[in-house]
Backbone as a ProteinNet text record, in pm:
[ID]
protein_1_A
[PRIMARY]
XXXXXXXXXXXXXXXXXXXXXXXXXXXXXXXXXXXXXXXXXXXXXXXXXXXXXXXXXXXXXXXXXXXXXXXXXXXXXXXXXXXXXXXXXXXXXXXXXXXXXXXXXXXXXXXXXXXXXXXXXXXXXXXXXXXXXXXXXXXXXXXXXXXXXXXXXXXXXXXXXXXXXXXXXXXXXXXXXXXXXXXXXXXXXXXXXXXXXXXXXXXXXXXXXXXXXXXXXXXXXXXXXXXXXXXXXXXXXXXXXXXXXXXXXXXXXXXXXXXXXXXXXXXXXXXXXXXX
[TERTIARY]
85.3	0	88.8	73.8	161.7	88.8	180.1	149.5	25.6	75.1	-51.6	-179.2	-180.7	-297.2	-329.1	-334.1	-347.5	-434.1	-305.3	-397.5	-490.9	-523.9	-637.4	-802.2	-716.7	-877.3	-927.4	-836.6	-925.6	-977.1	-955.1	-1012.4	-1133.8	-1138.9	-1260.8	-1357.7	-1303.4	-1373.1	-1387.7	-1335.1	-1258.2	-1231.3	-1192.2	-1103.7	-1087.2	-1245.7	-1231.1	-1202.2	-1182.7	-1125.4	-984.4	-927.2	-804	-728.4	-811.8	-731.9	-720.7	-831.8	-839	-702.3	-686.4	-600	-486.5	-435.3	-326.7	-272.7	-388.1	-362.4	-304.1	-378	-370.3	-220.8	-165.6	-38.7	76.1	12.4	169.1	107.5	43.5	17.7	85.1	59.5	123.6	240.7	310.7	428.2	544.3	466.4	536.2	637.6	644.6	724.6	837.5	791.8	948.4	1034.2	947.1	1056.1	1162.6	1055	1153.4	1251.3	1260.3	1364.1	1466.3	1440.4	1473.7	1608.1	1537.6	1627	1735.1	1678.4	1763.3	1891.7	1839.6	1986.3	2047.6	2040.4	2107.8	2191.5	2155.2	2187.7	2285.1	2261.9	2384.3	2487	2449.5	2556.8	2663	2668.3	2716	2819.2	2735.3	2818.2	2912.8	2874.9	2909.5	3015.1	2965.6	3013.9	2963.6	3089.4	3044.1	2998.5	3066.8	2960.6	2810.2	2746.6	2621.7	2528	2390	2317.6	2205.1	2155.8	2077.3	1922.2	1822.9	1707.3	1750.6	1830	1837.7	1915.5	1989.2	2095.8	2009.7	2059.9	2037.6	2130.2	2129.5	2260.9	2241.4	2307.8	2252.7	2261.3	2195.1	2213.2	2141.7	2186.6	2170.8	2044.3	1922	1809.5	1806	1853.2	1881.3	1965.8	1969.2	2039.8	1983.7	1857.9	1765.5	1665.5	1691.3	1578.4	1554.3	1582.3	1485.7	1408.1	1322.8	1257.2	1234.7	1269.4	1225.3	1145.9	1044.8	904.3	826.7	790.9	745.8	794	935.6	998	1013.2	1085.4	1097.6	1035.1	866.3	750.6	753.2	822.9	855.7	990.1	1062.7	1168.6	1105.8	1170.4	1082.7	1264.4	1208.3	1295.7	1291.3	1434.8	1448.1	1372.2	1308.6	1242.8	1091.9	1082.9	907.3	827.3	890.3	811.9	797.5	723.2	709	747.3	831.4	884.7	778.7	669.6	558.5	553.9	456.1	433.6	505.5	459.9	543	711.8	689.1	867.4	926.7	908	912.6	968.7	909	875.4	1005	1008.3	1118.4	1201.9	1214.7	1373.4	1472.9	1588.2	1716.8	1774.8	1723.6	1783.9	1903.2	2005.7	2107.7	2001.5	2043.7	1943.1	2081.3	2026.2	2109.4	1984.3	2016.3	1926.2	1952.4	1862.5	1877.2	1779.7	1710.9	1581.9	1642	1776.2	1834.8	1817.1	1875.2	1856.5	1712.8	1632.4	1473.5	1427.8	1486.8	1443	1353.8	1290	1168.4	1230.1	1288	1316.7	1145.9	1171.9	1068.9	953.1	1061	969.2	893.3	926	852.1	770.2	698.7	655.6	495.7	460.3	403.2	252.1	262.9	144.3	107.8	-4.5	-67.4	-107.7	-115.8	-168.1	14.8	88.7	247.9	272.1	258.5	310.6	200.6	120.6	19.8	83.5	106.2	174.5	259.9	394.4	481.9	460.9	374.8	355.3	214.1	168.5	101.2	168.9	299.3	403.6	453.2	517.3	614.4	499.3	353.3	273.4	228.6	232.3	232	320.7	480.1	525.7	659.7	682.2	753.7	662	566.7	477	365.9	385.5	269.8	170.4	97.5	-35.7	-106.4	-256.1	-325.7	-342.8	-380.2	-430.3	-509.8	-640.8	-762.8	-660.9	-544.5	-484.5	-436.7	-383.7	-309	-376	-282.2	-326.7	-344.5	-291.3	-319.2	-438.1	-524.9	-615.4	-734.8	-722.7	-799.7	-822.6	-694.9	-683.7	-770	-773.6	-822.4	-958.3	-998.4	-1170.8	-1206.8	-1157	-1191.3	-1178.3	-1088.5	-1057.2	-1090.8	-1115.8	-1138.1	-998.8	-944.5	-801.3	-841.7	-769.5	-812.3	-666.2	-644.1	-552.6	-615.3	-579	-617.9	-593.3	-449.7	-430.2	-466.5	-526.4	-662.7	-787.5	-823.6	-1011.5	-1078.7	-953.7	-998.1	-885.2	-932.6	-823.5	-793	-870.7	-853.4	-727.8	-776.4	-661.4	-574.6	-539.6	-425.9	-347.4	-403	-344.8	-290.7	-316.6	-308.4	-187.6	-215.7	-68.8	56.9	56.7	140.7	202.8	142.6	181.1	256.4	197.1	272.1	386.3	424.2	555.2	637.6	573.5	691.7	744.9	624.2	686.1	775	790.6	861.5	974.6	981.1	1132.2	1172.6	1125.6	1203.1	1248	1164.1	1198.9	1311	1283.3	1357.1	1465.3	1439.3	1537.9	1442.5	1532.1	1453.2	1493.1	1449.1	1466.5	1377.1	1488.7	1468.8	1331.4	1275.6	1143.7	1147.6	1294.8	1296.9	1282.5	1329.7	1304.6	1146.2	1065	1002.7	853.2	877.5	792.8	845	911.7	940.9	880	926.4	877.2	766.2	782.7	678.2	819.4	716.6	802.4	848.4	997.9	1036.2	1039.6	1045	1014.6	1083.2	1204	1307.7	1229.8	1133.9	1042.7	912	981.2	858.9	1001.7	1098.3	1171.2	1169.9	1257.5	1263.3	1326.5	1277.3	1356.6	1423.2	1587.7	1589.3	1661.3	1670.7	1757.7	1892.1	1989.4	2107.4	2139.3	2146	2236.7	2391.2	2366.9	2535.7	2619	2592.5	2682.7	2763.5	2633.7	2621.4	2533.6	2421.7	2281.7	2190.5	2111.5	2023.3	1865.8	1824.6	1668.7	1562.6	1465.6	1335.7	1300.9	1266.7	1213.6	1013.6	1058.9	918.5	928.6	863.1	742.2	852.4	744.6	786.1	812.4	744.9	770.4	711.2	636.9	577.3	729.5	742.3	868.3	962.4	1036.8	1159.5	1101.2	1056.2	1021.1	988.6	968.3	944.8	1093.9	1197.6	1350.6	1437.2	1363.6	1434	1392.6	1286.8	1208.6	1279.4	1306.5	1376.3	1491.5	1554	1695.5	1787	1754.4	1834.4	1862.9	1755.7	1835.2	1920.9	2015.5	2108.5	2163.4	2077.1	2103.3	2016.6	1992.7	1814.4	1887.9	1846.7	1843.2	1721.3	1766	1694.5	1739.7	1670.4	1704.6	1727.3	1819.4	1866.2	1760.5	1661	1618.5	1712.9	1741.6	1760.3	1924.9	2022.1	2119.2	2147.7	2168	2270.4	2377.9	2360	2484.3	2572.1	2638	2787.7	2772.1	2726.7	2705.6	2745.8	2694.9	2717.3	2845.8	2884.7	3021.4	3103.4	3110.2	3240.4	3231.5	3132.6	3168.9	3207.4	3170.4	3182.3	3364.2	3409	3587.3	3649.2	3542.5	3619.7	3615.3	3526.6	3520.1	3629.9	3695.1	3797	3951.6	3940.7	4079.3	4175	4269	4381.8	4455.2	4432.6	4481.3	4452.7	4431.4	4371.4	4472.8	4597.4	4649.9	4593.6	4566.2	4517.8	4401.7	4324.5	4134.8	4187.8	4111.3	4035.7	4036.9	4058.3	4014.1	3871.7	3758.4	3675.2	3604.9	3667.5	3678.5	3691.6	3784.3	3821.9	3727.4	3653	3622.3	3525.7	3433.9	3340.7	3294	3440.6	3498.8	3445.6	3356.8	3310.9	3199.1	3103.3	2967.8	2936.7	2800.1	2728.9	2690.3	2704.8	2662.9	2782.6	2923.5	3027.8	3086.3	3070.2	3128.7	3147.9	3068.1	3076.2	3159	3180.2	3283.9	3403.6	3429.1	3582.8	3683.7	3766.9	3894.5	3941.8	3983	4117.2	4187.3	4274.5	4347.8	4332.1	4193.6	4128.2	4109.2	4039.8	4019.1	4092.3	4273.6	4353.7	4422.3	4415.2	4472.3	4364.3	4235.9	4173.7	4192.6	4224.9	4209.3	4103.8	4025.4	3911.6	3942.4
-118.3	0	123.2	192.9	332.6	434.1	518.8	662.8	732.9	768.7	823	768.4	597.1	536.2	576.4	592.3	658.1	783.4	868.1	971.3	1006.2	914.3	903	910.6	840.8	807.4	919.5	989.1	1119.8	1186.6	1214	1298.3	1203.1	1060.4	1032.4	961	1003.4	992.5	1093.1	1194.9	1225.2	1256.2	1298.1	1254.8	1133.3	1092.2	949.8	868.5	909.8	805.6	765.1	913.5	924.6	903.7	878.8	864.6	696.6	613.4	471	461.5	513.3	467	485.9	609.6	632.1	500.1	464.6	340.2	220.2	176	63.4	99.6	216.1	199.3	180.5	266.4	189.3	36.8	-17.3	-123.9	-206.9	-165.1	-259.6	-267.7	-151	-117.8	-155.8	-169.5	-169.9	-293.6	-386.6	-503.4	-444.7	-385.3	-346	-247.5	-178.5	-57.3	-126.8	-199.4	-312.8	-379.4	-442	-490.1	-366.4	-256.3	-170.9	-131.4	-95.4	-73.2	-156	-299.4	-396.5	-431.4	-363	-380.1	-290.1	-127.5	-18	-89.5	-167.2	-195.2	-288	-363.4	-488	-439.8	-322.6	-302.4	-251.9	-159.6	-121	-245.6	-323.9	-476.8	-539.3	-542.9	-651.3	-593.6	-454.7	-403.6	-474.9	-518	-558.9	-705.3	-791.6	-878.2	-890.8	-809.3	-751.6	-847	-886.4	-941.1	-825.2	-839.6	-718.2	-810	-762.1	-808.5	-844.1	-798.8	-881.1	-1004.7	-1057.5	-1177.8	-1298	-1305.5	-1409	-1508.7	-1645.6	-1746.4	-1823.6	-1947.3	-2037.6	-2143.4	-2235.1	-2398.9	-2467.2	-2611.3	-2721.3	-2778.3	-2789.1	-2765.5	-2938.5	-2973.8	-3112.3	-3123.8	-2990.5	-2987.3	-2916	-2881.1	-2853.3	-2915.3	-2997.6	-3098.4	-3082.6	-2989.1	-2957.8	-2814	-2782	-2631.8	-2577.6	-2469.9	-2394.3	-2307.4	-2355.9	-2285.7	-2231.2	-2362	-2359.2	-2319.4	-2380.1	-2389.9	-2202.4	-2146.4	-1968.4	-1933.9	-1965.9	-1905.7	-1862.1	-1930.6	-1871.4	-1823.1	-1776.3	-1656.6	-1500	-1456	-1295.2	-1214.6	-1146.9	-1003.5	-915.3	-880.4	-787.5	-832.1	-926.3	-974.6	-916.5	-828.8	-801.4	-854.6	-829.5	-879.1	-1068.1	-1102.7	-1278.3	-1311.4	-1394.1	-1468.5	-1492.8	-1440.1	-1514.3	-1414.5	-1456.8	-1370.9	-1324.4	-1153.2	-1088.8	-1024.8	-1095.4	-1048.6	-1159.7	-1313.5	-1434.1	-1419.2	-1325.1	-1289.3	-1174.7	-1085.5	-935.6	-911.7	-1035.8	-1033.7	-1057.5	-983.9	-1048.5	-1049.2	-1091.1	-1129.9	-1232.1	-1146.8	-1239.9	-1260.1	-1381.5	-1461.3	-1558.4	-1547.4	-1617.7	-1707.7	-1816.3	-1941.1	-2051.9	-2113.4	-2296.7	-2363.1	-2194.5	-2192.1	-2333.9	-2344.5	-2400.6	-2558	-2553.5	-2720.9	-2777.6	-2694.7	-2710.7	-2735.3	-2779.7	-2754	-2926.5	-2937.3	-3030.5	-3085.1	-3226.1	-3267	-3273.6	-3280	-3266.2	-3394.2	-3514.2	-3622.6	-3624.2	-3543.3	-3572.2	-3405.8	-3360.4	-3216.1	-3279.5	-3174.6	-3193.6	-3168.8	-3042.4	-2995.2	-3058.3	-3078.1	-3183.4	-3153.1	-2980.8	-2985	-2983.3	-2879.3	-2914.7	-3052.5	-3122.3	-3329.1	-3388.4	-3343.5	-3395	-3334.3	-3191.6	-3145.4	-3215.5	-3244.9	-3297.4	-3436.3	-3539.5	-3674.3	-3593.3	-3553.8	-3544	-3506	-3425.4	-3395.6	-3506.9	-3586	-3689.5	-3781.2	-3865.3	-3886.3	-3868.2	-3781.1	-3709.4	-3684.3	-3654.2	-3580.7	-3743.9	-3823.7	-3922.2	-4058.2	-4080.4	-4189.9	-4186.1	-4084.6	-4057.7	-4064.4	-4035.2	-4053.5	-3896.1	-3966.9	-3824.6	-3761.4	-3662.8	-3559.2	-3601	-3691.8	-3757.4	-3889	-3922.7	-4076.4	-4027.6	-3844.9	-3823.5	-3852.1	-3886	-3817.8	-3664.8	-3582.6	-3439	-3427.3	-3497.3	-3468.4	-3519.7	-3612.1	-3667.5	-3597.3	-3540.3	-3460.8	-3354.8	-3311.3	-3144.5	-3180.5	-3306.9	-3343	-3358.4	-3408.7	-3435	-3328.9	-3179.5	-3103.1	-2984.6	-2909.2	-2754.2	-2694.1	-2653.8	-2546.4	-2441.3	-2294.9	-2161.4	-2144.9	-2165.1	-2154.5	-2122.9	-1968.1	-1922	-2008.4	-2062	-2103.6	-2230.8	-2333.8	-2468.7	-2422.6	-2284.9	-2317.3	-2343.9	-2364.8	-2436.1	-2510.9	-2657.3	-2762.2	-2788.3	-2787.4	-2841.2	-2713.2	-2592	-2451	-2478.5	-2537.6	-2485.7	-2657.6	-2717.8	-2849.5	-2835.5	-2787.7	-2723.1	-2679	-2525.8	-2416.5	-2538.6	-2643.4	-2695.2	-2771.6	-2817	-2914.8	-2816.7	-2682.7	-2585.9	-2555.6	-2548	-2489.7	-2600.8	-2729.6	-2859.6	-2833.2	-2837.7	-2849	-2727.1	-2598.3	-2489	-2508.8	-2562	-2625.4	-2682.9	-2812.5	-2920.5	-2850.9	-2786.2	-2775.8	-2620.5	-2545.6	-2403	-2376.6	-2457.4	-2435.4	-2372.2	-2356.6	-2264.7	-2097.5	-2006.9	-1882.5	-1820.9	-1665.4	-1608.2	-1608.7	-1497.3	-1451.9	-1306.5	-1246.2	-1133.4	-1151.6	-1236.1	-1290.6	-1331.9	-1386.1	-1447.3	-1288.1	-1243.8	-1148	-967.5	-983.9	-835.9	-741.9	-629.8	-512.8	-480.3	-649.8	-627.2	-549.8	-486.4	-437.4	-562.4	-524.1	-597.6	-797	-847.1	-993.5	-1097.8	-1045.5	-1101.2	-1167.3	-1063.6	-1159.3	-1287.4	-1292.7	-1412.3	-1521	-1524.5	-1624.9	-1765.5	-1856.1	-1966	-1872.9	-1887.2	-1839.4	-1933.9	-1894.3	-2021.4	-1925.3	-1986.9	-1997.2	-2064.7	-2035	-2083.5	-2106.8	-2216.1	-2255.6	-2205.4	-2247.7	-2230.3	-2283.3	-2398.4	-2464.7	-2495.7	-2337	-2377.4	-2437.9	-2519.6	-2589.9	-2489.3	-2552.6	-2465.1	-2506.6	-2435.2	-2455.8	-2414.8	-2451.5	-2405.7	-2294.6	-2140.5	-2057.9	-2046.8	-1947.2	-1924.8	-1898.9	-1938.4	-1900.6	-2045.1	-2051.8	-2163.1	-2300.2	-2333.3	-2515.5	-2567.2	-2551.6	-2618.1	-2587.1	-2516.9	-2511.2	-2564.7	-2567.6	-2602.3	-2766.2	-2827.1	-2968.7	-3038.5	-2953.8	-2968.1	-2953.8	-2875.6	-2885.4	-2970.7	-3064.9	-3149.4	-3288.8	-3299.4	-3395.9	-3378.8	-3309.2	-3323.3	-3307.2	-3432.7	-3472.8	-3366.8	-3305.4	-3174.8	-3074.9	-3041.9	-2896.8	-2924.8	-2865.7	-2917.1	-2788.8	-2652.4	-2514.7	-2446	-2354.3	-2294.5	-2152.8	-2019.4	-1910.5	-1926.2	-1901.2	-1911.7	-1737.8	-1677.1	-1561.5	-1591.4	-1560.3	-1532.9	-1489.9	-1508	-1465.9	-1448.4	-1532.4	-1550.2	-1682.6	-1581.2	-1631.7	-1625.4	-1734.4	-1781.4	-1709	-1641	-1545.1	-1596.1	-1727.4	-1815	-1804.2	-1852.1	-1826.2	-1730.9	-1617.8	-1443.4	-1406.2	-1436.4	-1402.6	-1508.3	-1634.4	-1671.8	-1598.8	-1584.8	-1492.6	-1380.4	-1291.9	-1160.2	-1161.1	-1292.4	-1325.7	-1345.9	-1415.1	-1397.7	-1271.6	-1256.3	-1053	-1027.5	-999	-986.2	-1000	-1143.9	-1233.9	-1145.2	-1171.3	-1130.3	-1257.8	-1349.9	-1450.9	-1598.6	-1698.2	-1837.8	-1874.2	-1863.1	-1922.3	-1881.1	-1749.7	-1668.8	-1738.9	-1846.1	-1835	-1977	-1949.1	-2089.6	-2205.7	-2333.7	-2459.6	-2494.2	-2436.2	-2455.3	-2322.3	-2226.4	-2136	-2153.7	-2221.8	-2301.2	-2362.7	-2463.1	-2617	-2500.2	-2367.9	-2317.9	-2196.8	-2150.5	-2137.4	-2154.9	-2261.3	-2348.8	-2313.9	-2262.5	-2252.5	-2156.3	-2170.4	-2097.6	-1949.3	-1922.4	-1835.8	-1720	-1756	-1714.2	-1628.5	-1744	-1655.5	-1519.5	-1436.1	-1302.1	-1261.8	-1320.3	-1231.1	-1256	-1296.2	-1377.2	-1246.7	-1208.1	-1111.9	-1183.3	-1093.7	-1143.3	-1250.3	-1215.8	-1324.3	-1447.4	-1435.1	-1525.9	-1627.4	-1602.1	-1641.6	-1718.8	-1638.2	-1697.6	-1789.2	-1788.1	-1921.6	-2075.5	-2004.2	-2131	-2196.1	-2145.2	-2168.6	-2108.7	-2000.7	-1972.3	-1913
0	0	0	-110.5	-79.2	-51.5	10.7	26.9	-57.9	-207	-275.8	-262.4	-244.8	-233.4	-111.8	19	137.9	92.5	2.1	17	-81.6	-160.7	-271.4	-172.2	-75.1	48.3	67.8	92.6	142.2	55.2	-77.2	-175.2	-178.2	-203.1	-216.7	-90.1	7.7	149.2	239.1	235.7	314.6	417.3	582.7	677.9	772.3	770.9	869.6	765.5	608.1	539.5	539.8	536.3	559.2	646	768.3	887.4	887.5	812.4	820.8	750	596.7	547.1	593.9	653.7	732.1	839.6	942.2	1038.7	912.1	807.1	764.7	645.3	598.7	565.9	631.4	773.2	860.3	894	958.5	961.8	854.2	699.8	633	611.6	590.6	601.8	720.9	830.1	952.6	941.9	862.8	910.8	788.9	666.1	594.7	656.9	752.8	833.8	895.3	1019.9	1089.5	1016.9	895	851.2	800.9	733.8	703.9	806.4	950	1018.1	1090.8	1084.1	1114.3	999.6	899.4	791.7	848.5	816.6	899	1018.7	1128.1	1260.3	1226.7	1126.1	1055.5	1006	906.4	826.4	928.8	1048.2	1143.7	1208.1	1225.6	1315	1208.1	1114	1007.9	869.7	850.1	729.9	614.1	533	417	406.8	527.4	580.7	604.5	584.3	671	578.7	589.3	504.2	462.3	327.1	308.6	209.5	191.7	198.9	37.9	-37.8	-161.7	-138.4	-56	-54.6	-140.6	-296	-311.9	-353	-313.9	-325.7	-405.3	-500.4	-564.5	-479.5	-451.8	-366.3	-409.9	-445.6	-425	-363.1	-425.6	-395.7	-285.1	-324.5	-226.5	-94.6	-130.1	35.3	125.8	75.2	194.8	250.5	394.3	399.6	509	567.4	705.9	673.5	766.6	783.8	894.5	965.5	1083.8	1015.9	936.9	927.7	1055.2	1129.6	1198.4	1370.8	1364.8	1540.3	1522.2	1453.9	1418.8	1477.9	1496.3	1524.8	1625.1	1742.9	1895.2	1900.6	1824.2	1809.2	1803.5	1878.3	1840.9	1827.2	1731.8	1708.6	1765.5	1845	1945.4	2071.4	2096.1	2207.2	2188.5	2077.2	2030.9	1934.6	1832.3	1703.1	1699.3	1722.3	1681.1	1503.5	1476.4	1326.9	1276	1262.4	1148.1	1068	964.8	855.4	804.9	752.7	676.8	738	865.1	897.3	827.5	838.4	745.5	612.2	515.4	375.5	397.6	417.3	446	527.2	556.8	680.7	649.9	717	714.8	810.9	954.2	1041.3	1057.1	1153.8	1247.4	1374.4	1413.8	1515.4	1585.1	1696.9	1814.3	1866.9	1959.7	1990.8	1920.9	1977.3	1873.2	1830.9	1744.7	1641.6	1518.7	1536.2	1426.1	1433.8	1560.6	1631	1651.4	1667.1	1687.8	1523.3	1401.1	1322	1310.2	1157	1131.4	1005	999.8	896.4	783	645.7	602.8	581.9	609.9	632.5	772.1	807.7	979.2	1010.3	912.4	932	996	1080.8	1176.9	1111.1	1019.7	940.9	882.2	879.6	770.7	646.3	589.7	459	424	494.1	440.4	376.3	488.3	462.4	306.7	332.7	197.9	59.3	108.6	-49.6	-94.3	2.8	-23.4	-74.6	-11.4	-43.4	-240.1	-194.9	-332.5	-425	-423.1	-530	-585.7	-490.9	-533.4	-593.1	-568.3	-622.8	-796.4	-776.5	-890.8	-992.3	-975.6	-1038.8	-1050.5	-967.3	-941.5	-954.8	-891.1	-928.4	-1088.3	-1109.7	-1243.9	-1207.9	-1118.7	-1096	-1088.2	-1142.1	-1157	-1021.9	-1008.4	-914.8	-858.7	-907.8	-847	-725.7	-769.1	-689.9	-614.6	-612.9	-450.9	-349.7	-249.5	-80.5	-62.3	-116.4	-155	-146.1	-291.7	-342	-240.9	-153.2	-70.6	69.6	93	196.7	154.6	68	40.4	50.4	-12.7	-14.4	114.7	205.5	326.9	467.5	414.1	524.8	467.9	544.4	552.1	591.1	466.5	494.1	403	501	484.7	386.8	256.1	184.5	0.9	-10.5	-128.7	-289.2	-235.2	-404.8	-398.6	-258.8	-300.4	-281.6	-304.9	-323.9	-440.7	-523.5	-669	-706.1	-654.9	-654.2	-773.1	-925	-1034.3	-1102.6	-1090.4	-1151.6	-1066.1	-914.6	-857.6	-952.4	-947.4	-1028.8	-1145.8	-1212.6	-1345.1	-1378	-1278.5	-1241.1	-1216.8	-1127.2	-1079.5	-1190.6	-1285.1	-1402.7	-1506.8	-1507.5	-1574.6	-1517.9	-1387.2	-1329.6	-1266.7	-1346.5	-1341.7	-1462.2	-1607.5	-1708	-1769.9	-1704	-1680.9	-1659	-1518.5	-1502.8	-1550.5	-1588.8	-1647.6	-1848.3	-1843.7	-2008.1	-2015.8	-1935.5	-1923.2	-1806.7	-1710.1	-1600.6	-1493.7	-1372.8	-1250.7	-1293.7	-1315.3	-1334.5	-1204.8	-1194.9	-1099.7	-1061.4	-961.2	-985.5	-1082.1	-1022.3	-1121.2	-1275.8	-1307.8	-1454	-1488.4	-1395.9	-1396.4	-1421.6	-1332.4	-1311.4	-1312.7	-1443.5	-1510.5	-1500.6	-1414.5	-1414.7	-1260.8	-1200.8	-1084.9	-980.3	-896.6	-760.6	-686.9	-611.8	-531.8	-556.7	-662.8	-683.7	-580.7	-531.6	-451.5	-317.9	-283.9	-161.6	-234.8	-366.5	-354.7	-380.7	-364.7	-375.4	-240.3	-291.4	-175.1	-115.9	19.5	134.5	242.5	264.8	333.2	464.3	588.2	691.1	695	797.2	792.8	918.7	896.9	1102.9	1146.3	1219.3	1293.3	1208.7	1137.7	1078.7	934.4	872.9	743.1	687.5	777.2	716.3	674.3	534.2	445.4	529.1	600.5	609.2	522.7	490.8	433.3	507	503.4	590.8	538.2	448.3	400.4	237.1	117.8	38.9	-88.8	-136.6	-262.8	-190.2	-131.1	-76.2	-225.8	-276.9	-377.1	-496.8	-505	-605.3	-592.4	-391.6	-370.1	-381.1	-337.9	-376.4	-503.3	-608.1	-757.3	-809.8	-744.8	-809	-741.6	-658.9	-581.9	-645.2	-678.6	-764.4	-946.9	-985.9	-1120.3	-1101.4	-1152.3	-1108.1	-1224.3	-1330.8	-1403.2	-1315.1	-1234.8	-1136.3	-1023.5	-992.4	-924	-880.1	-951.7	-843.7	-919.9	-747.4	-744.8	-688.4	-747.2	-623.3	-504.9	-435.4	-255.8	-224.5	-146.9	-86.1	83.7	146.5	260.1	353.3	433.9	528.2	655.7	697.1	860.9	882	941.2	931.4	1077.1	1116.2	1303.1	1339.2	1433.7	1454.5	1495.3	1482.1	1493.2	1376.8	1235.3	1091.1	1068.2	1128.7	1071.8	1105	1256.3	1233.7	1201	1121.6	1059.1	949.8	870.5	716	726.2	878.6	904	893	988.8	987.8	906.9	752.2	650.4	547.8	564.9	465.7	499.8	631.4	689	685.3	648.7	621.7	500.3	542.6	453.3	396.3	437.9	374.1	459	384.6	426.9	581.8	572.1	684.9	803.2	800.5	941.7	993.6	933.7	968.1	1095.1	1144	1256.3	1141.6	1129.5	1127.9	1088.4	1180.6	1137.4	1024	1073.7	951.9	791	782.9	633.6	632.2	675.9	614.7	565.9	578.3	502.4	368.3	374.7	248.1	101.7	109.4	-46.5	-33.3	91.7	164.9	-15.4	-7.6	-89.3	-81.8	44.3	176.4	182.3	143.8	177.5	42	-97.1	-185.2	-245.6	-171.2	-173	-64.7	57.2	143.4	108.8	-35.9	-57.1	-109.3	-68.6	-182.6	-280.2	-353.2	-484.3	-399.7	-311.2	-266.3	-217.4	-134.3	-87.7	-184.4	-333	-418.5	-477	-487.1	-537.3	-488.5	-327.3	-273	-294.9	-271.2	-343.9	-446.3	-566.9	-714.4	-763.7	-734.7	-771.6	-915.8
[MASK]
++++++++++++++++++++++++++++++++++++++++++++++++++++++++++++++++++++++++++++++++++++++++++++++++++++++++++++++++++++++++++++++++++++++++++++++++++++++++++++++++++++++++++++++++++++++++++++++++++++++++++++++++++++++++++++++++++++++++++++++++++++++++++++++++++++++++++++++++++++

């Protein structure tokens, strides 16, 4: 919601219109400020280390098989804001805790329309079977879920057969590519989390996609955007932006080097002692 639209209200309402729209632009707005200023607060700690709401990486779509979708949810930012929603979608939090260790491998997800997608994908897209033979499809007949893109199970089926045969015939392309000329596309990307260790989590948006490039054995690298990175994570890359040369790092410093996560904090030299 922007500004002019705000103040369109009032010309054609006007002041208790204007004052509604006023509440409901910060309202909507309110979670990009928050991230807004949490980059500002990074770039400060981190420098050129810092993570910024565009970070996007390429990975190995098979190497993400857990998700703190859900455990996140009782993380709050700054000790106020709760991890759901649109902080989810527009974050780039450093995060301390063991949101990481609490995570949900994806065979064992707790949600049940989540677990159905997943078993109705592979169904489908790995077993050949129609849409009518999923568990998906049975689930959806049998439950009441408040989810926009199944209140028309046959079009959302459809879409899905189109953005298999998308991939498989064209590749995974950005969203920026995908959706030219829209504002901001970078938040409809996979979003993933990062542990302490370098592990890729599922955060928020495209489960249906990231499981469709894990299922066609041609893709073998996806852009994901950076949400939410472990602050043992944040500062080893922060140590390597840093480095002047490979001998200086920690042990466990090196072994991450190759990380997907990292190749931007690398120098010329850095580079060149690798072989890069």
């Amino acid at each position: 919601m922007s500004l002019s639209h705000t103040l369109k209200r009032y010309c054609d309402g006007g002041f208790p219109s204007l004052l509604r729209g006023i509440r409901d632009y910060f309202v909507y707005n309110k979670y990009k400020w928050i991230t807004k200023y949490y980059t500002i607060k990074q770039k400060f700690s981190y420098g050129k280390a810092a993570p910024t709401v565009n970070d996007l990486i390429y990975v190995d779509p098979t190497n993400v098989k857990r998700s703190v979708h859900w455990s996140i949810k009782n993380v709050q930012v700054n000790n106020i804001w709760p991890l759901v929603g649109r902080l989810q979608t527009y974050g780039n939090f450093v995060l301390g805790g063991d949101w990481d260790i609490q995570s949900s491998h994806f065979s064992a997800i707790e949600d049940e329309k989540y677990r159905h997608i997943r078993i109705g994908l592979h169904q489908r897209f790995v077993e050949n079977k129609s849409w009518g033979e999923t568990d998906l499809d049975e689930f959806l007949k049998e439950s009441e879920i408040y989810d926009e893109t199944y209140q028309n199970p046959k079009e959302r089926y459809d879409e899905l057969d189109r953005i298999y045969e998308s991939i498989k015939q064209e590749g995974y392309l950005t969203q920026a590519c995908l959706k030219d000329g829209e504002a901001s596309p970078q938040f409809d990307e996979i979003t993933v989390a990062i542990g302490r260790d370098g592990e890729l989590f599922w955060l928020t948006n495209g489960f249906h996609r990231l499981h469709l490039t894990q299922i066609i054995e041609e893709i073998d690298r996806i852009p994901v955007r950076v949400g939410i990175r472990h602050r043992k994570w944040q500062e080893k890359r922060h140590t390597i932006s840093q480095a002047k040369s490979i001998t200086g790092l920690d042990s466990d410093v090196k072994k991450i080097l190759y990380h997907p996560d990292v190749q931007q904090m690398l120098n010329p030299r850095l580079k060149k002692e690798m072989g890069l």
